[in-house]
C-alpha positions as protocol buffer text, in pm:
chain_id: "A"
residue {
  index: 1
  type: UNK
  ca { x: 4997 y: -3129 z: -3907 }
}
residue {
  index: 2
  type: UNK
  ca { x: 4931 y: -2765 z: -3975 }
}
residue {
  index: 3
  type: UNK
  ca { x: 5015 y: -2608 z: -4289 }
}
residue {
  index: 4
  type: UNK
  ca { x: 4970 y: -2254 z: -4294 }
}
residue {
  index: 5
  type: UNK
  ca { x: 4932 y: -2001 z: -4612 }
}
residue {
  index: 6
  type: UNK
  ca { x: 5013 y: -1624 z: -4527 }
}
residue {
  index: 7
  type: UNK
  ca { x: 4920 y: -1402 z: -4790 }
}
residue {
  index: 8
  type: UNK
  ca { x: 5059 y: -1029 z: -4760 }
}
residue {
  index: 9
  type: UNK
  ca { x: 4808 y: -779 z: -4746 }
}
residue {
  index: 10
  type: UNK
  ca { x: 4859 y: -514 z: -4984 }
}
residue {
  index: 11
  type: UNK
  ca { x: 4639 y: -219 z: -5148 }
}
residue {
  index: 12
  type: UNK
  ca { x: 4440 y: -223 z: -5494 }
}
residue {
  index: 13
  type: UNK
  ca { x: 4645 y: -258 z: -5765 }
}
residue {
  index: 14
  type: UNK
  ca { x: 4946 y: -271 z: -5531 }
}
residue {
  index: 15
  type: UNK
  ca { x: 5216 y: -524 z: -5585 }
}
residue {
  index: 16
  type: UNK
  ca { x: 5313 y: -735 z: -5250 }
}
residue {
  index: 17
  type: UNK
  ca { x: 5649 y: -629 z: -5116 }
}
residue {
  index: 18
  type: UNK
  ca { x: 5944 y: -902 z: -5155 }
}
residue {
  index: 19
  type: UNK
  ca { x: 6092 y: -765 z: -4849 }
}
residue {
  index: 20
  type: UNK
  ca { x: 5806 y: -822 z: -4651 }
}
residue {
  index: 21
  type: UNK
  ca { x: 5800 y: -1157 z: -4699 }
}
residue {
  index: 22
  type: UNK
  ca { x: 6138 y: -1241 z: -4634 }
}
residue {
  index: 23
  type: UNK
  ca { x: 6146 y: -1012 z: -4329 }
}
residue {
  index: 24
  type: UNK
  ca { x: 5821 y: -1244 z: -4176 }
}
residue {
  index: 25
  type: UNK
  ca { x: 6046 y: -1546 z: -4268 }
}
residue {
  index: 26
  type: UNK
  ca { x: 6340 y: -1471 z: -4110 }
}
residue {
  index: 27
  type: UNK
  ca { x: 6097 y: -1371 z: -3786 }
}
residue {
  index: 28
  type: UNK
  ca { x: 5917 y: -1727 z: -3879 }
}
residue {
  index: 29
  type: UNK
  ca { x: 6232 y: -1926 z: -3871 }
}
residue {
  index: 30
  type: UNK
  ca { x: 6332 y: -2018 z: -3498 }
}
residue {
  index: 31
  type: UNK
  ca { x: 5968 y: -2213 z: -3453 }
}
residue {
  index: 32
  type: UNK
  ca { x: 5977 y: -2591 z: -3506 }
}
residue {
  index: 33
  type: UNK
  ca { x: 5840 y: -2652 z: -3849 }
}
residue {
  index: 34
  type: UNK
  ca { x: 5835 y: -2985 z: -4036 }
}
residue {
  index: 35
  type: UNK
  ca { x: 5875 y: -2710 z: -4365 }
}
residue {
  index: 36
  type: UNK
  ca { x: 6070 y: -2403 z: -4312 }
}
residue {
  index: 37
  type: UNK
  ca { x: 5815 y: -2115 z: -4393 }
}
residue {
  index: 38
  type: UNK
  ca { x: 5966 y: -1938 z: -4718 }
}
residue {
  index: 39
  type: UNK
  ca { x: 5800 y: -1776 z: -4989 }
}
residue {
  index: 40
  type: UNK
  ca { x: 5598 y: -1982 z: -5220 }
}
residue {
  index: 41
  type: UNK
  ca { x: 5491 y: -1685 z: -5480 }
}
residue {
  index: 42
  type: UNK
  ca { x: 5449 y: -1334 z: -5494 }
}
residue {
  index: 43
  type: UNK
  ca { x: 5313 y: -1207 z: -5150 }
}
residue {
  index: 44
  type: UNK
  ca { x: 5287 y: -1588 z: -5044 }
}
residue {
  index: 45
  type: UNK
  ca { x: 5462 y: -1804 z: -4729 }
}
residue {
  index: 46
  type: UNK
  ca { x: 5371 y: -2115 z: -4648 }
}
residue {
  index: 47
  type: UNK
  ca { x: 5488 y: -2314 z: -4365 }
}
residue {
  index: 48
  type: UNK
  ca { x: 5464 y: -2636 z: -4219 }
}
residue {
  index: 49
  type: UNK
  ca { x: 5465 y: -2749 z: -3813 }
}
residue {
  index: 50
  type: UNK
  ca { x: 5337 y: -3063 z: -3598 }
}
residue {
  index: 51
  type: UNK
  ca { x: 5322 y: -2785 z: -3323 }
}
residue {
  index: 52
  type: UNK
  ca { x: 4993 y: -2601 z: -3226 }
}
residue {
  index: 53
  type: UNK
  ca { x: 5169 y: -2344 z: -2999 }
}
residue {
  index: 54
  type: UNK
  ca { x: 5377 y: -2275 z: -3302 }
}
residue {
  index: 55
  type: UNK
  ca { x: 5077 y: -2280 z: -3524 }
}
residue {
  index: 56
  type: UNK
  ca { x: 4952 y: -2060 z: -3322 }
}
residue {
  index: 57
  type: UNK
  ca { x: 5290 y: -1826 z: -3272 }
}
residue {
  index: 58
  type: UNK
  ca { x: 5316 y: -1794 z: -3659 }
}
residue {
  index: 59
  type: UNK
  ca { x: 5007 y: -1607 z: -3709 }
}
residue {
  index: 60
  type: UNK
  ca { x: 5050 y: -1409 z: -3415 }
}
residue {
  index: 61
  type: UNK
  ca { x: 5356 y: -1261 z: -3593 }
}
residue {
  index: 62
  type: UNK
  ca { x: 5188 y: -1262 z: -3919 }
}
residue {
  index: 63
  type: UNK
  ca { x: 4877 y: -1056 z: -3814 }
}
residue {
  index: 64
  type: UNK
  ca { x: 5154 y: -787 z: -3674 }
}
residue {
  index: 65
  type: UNK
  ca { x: 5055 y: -462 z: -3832 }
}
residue {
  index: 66
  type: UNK
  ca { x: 4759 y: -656 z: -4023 }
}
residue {
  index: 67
  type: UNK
  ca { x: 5043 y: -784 z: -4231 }
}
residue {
  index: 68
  type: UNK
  ca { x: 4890 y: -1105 z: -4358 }
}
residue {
  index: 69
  type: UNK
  ca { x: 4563 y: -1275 z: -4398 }
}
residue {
  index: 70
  type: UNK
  ca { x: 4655 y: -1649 z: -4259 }
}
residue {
  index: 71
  type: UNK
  ca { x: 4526 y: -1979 z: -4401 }
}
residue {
  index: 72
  type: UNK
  ca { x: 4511 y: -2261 z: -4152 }
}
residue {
  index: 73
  type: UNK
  ca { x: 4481 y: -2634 z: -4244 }
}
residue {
  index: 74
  type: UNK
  ca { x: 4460 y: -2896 z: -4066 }
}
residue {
  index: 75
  type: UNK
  ca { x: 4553 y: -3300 z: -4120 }
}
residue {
  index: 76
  type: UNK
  ca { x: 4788 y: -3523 z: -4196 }
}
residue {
  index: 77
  type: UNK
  ca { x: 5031 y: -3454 z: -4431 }
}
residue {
  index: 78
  type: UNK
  ca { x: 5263 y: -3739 z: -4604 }
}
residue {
  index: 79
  type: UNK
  ca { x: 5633 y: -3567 z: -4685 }
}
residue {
  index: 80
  type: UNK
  ca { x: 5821 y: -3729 z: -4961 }
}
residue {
  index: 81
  type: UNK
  ca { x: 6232 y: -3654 z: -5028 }
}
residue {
  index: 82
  type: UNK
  ca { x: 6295 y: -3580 z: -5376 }
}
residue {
  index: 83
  type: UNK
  ca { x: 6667 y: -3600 z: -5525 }
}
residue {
  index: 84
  type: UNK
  ca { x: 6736 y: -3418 z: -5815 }
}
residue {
  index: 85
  type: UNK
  ca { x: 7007 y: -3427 z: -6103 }
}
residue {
  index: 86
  type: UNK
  ca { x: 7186 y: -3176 z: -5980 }
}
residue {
  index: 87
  type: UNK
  ca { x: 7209 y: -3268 z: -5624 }
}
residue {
  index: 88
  type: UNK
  ca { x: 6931 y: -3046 z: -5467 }
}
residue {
  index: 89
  type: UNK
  ca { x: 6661 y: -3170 z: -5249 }
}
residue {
  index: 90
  type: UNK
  ca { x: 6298 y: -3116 z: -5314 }
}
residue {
  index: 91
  type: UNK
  ca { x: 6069 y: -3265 z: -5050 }
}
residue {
  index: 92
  type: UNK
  ca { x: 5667 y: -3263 z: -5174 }
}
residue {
  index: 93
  type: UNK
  ca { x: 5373 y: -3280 z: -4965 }
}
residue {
  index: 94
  type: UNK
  ca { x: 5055 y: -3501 z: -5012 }
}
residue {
  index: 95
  type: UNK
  ca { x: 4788 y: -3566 z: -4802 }
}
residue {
  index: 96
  type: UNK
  ca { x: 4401 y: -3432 z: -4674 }
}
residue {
  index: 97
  type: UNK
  ca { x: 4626 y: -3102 z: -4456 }
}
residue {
  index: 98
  type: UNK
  ca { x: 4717 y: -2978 z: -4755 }
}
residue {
  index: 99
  type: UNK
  ca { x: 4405 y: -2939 z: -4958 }
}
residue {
  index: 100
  type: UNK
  ca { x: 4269 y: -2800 z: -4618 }
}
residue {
  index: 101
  type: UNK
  ca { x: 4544 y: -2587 z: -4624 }
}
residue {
  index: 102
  type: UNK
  ca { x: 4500 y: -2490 z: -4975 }
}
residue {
  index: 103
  type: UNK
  ca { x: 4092 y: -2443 z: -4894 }
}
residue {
  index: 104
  type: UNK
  ca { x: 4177 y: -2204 z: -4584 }
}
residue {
  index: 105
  type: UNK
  ca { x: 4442 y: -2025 z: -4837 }
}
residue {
  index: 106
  type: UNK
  ca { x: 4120 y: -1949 z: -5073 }
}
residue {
  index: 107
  type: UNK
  ca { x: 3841 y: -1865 z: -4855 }
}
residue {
  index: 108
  type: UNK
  ca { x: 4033 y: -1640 z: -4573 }
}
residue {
  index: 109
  type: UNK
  ca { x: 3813 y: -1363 z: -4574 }
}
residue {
  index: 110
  type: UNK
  ca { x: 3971 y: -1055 z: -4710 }
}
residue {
  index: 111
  type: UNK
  ca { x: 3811 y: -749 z: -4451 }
}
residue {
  index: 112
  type: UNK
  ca { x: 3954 y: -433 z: -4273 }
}
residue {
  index: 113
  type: UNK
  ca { x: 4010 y: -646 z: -3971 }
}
residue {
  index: 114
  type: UNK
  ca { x: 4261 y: -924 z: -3931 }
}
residue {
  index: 115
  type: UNK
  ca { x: 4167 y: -1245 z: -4114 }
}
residue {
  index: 116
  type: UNK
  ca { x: 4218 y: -1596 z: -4037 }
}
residue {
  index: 117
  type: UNK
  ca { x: 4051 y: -1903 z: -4182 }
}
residue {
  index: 118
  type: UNK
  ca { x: 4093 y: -2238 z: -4016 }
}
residue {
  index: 119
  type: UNK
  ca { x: 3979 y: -2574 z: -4244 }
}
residue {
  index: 120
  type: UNK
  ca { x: 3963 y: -2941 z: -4134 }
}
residue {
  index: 121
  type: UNK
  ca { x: 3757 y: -3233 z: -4094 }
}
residue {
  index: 122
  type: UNK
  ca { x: 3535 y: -3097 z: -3811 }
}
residue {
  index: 123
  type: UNK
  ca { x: 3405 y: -2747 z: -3956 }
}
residue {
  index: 124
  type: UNK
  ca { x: 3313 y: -2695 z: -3618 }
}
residue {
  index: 125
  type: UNK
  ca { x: 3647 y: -2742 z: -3430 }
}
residue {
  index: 126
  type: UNK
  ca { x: 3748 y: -2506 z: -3722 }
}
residue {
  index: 127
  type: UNK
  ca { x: 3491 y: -2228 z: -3622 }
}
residue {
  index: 128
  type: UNK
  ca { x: 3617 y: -2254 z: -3332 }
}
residue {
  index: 129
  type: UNK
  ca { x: 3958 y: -2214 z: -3307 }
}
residue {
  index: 130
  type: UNK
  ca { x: 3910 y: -1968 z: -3581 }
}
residue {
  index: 131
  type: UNK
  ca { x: 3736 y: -1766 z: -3394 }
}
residue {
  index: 132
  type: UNK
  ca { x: 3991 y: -1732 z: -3092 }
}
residue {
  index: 133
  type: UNK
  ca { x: 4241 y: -1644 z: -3349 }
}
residue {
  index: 134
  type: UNK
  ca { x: 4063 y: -1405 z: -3497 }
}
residue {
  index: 135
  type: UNK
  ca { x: 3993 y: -1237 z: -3130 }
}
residue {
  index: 136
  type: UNK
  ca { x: 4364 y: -1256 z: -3022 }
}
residue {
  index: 137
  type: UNK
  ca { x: 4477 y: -1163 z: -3393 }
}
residue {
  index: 138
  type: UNK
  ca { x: 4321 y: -814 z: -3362 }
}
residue {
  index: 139
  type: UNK
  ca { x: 4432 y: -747 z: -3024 }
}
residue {
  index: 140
  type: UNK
  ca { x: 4793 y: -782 z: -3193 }
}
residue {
  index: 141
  type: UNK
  ca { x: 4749 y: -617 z: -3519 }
}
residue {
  index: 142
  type: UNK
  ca { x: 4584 y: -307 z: -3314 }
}
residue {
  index: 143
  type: UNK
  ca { x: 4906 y: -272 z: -3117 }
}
residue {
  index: 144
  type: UNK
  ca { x: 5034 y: 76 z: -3101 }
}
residue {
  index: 145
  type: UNK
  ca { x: 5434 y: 139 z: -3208 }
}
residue {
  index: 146
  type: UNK
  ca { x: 5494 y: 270 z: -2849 }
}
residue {
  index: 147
  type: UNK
  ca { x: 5331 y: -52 z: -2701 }
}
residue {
  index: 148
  type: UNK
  ca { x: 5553 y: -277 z: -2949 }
}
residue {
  index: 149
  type: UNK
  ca { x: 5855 y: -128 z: -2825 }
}
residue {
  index: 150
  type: UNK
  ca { x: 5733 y: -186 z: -2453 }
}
residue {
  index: 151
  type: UNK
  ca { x: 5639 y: -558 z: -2473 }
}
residue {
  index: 152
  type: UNK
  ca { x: 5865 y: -651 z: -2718 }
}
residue {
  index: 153
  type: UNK
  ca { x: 6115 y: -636 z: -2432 }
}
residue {
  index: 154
  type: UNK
  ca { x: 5880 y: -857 z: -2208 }
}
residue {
  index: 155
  type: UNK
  ca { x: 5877 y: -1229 z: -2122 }
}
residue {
  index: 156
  type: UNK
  ca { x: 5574 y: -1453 z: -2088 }
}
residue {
  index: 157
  type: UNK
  ca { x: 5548 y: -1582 z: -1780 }
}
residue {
  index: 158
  type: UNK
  ca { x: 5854 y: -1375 z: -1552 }
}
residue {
  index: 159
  type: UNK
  ca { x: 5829 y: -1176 z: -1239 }
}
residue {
  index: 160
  type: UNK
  ca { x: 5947 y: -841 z: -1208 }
}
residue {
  index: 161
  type: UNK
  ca { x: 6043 y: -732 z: -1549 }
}
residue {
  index: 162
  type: UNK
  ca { x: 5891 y: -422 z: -1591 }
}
residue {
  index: 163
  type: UNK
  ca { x: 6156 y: -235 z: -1403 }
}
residue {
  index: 164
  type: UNK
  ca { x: 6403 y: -390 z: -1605 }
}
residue {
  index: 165
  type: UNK
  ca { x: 6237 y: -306 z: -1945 }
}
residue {
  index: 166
  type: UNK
  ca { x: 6177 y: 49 z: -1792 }
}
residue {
  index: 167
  type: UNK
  ca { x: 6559 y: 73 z: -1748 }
}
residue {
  index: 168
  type: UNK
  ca { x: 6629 y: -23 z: -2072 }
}
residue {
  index: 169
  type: UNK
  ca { x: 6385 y: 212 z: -2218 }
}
residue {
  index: 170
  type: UNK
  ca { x: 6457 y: 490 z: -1993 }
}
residue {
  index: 171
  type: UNK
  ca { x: 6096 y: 522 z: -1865 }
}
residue {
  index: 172
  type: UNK
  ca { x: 5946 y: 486 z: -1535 }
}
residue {
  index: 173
  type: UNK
  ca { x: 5784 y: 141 z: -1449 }
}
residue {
  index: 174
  type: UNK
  ca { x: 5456 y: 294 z: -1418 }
}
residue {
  index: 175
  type: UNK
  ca { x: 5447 y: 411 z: -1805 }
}
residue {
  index: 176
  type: UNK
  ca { x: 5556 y: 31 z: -1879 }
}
residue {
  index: 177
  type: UNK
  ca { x: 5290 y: -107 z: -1683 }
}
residue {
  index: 178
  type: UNK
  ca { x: 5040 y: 102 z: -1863 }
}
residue {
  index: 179
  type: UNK
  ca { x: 5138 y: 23 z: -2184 }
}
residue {
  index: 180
  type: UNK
  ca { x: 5136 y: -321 z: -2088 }
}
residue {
  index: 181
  type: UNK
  ca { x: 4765 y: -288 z: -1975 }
}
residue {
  index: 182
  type: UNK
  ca { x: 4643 y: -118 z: -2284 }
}
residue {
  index: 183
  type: UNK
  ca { x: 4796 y: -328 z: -2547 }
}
residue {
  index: 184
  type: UNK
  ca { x: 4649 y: -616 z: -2384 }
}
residue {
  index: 185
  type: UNK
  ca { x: 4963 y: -820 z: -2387 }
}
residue {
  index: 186
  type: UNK
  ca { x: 4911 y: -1034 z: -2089 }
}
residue {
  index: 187
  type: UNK
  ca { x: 4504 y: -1113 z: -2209 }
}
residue {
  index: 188
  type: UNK
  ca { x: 4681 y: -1222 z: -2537 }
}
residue {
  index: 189
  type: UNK
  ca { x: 4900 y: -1429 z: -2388 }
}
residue {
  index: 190
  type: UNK
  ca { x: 4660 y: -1589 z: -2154 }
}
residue {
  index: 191
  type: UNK
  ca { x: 4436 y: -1663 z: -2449 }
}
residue {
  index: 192
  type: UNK
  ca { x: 4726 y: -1853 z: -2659 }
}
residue {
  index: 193
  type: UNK
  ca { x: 4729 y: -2180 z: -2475 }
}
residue {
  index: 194
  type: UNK
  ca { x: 4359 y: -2176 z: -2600 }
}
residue {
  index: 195
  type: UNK
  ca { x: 4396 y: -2114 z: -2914 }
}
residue {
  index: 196
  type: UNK
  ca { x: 4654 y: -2408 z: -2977 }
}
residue {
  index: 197
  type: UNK
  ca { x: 4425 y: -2651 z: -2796 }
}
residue {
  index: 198
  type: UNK
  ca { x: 4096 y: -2546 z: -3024 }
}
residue {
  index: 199
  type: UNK
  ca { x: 4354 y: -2620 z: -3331 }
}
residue {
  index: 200
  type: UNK
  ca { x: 4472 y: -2988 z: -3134 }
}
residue {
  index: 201
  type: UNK
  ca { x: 4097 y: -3046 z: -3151 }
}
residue {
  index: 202
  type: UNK
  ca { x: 4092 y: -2994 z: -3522 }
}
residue {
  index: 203
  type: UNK
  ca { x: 4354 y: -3248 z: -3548 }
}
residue {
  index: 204
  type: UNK
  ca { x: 4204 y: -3496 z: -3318 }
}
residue {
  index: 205
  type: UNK
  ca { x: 3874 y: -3492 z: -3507 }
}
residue {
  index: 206
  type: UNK
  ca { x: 4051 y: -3540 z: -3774 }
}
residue {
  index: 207
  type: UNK
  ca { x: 4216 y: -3871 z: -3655 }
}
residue {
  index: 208
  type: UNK
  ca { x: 3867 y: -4008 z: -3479 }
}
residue {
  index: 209
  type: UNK
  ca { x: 3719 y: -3979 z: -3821 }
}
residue {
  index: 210
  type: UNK
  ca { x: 4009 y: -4112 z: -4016 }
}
């Protein structure tokens, strides 16, 4: 399991922005998660999916704009329904991903540049796949405005779009396909698959050991 903590990035002495957070949820909420990512405090979201793509999707959208710091743990986690007096459901989580989650939470460094923190049973697997997040992160939260608006339109993995987004932009393809080359966008996506396998590692350690 992977629980991740995303916790806003704001100024000194600012106050994290409400609106922020729900905005990142509602962007959060069509990837598989065994707990729907929602707000968990003040400038907090936490998250949980069996999915390392999705892991891995979720902080890609979180580091937008250097948004978030993100707070990766990894392990099992045991989820237990809870039925209340008056009829709601509360569903609490046990088990060794959540205090990794809660380490990564703690110790995410808090820099200039994008910040992710990976903890599990193998520090090294950790290191690891921390460290290809933390490459990919900042190619995302460098993005320019102009380049959002290009590849936001674009499709991993089709043929021939750039026309098509060009059209729809009213731009000529070869002012797509330059955005496209500086922001990067098909090295990030190349680099995704390898991000999500560093963070199956983690969670394969994690059952050797166990």
């Amino acid at each position: 399991m992977f629980v991740l903590t995303l916790t806003q990035r704001v100024a000194d002495a600012a106050r994290p922005d409400p609106a922020v957070d729900r905005e990142v949820c509602r962007q959060l909420s069509g990837l598989p998660a065994r707990a729907p990512f929602q707000p968990t405090g003040p400038g907090l979201v936490r998250g949980l999916t069996q999915h390392a793509d999705a892991a891995v999707d979720a902080t890609m959208i979180a580091l937008r704009e250097n948004r978030y710091a993100v707070g990766i743990g990894v392990g099992d986690v045991f989820l237990t329904r809870v039925d209340q007096e008056d009829g709601r459901v509360a569903v609490t989580a046990e088990g060794p991903g959540m205090a990794f989650g809660h380490h990564a939470a703690q110790h995410v460094r808090r820099t200039d540049r994008v910040s992710v923190r990976v903890s599990a049973a193998d520090p090294v697997a950790a290191e690891q796949a921390e460290a290809v997040l933390t490459l990919v992160g900042q190619v995302v939260a460098e993005r320019s405005e102009a380049e959002w608006r290009v590849v936001d339109l674009m499709v991993p993995g089709a043929r021939g779009q750039q026309r098509t987004v060009a059209q729809q932009l009213g731009i000529t393809p070869q002012a797509v396909s330059k955005a496209v080359v500086r922001s990067l966008w098909n090295e990030e996506w190349r680099a995704r698959p390898a991000a999500a396998t560093l963070l199956r590692l983690c969670e394969s350690a994690e059952s050797f050991q166990g």
